[in-house]
C-alpha positions in Angstrom: 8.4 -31.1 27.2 6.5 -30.3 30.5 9.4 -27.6 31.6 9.1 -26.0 28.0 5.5 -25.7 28.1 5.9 -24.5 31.6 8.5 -21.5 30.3 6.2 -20.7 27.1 2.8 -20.3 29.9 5.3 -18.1 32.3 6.7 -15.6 29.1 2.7 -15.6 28.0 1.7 -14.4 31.4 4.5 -11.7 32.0 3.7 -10.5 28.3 0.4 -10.3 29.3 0.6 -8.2 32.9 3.0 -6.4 31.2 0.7 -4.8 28.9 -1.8 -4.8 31.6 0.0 -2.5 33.6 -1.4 1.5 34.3 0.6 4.0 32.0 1.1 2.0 28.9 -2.1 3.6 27.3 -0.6 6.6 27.9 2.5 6.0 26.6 0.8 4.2 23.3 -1.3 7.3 22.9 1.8 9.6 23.2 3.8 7.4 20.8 0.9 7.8 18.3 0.6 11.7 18.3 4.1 11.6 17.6 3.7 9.2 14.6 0.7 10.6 13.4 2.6 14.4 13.2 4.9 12.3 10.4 2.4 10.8 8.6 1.2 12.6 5.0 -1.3 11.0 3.7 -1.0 10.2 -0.3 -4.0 11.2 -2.2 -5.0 9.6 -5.9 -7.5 10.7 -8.2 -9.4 9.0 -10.7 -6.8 9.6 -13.7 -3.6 9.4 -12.0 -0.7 8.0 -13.3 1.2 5.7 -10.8 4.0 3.3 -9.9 2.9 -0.2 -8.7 5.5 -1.3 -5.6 5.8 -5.0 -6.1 9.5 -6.0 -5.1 10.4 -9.3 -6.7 13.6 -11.3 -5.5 15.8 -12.8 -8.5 18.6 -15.4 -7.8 22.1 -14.2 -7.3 21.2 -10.8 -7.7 21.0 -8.3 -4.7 17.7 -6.4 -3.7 19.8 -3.3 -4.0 19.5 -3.1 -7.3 16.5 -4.6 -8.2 13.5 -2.8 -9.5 11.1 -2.3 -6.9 8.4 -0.7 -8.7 6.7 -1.7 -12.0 5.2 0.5 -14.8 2.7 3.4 -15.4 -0.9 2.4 -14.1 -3.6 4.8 -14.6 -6.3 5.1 -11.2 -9.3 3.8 -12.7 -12.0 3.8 -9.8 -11.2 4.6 -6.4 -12.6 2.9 -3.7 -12.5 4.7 -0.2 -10.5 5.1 2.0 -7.5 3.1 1.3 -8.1 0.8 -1.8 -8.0 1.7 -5.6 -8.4 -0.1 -8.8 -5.0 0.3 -11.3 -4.9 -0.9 -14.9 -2.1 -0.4 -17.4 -3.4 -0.5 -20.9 -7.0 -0.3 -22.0 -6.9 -4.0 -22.7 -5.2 -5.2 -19.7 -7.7 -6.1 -16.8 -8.1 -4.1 -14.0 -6.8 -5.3 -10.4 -7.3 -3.7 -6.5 -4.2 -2.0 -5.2 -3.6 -0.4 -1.3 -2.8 3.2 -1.5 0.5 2.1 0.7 2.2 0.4 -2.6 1.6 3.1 -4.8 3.6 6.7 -6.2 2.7 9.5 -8.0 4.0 8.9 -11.7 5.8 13.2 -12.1 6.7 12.3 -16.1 4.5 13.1 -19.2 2.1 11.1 -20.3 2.6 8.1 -23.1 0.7 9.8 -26.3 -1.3 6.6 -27.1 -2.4 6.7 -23.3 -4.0 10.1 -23.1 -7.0 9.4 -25.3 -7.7 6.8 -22.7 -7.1 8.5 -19.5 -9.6 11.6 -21.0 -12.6 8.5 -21.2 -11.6 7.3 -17.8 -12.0 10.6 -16.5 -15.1 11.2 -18.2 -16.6 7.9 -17.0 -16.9 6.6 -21.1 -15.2 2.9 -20.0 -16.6 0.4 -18.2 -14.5 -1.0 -15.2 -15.0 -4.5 -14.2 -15.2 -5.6 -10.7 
């Protein structure tokens, strides 16, 4: 027990020196400008129809095929930077979503749906928190 505790203190301390050392800020900061020249930023409005990314795992089944996505939500309130509120039907209770897990829904518009995306854009409904 003693050795292995001994082993575990020894990798904790190299880890640390190691990060300690001069040059790796450097090298972070030039990893990140390379990242960061990658990185488009997705932008949602109030209105906006999107896909929900919630990956579920089913039994004998593989992830491959699964659905990794879920529905048509419409953007009901946005709250900045990186947090929105999605709802799917007028009834259905609104829920906070991270910009990460959601894509731009390119189709047309459900018919029964467009009356209420026109009061959500014109601030008619009430959201609850």
């Amino acid at each position: 027990m003693r050795v292995q505790m001994n082993i575990c203190r020894n990798y904790v301390e190299m880890r640390l020196w190691l990060i300690n050392q001069p040059g790796n800020s450097a090298s972070a900061e030039r990893r990140k400008k390379y990242y960061d020249a990658g990185v488009r930023p997705e932008r949602f409005a109030v209105g906006d129809w999107v896909f929900y990314h919630y990956p579920r795992r089913y039994t004998s089944r593989s992830p491959k095929w699964q659905k990794a996505y879920n529905g048509r939500y419409l953007v009901t309130r946005l709250i900045e930077p990186v947090n929105c509120f999605l709802q799917k039907s007028p009834r259905s209770k609104p829920f906070v979503v991270h910009v990460d897990k959601l894509k731009k829904c390119l189709g047309e518009n459900t018919s029964f749906l467009v009356d209420w995306e026109s009061s959500i854009e014109n601030d008619e409904v009430e959201v609850e928190s």
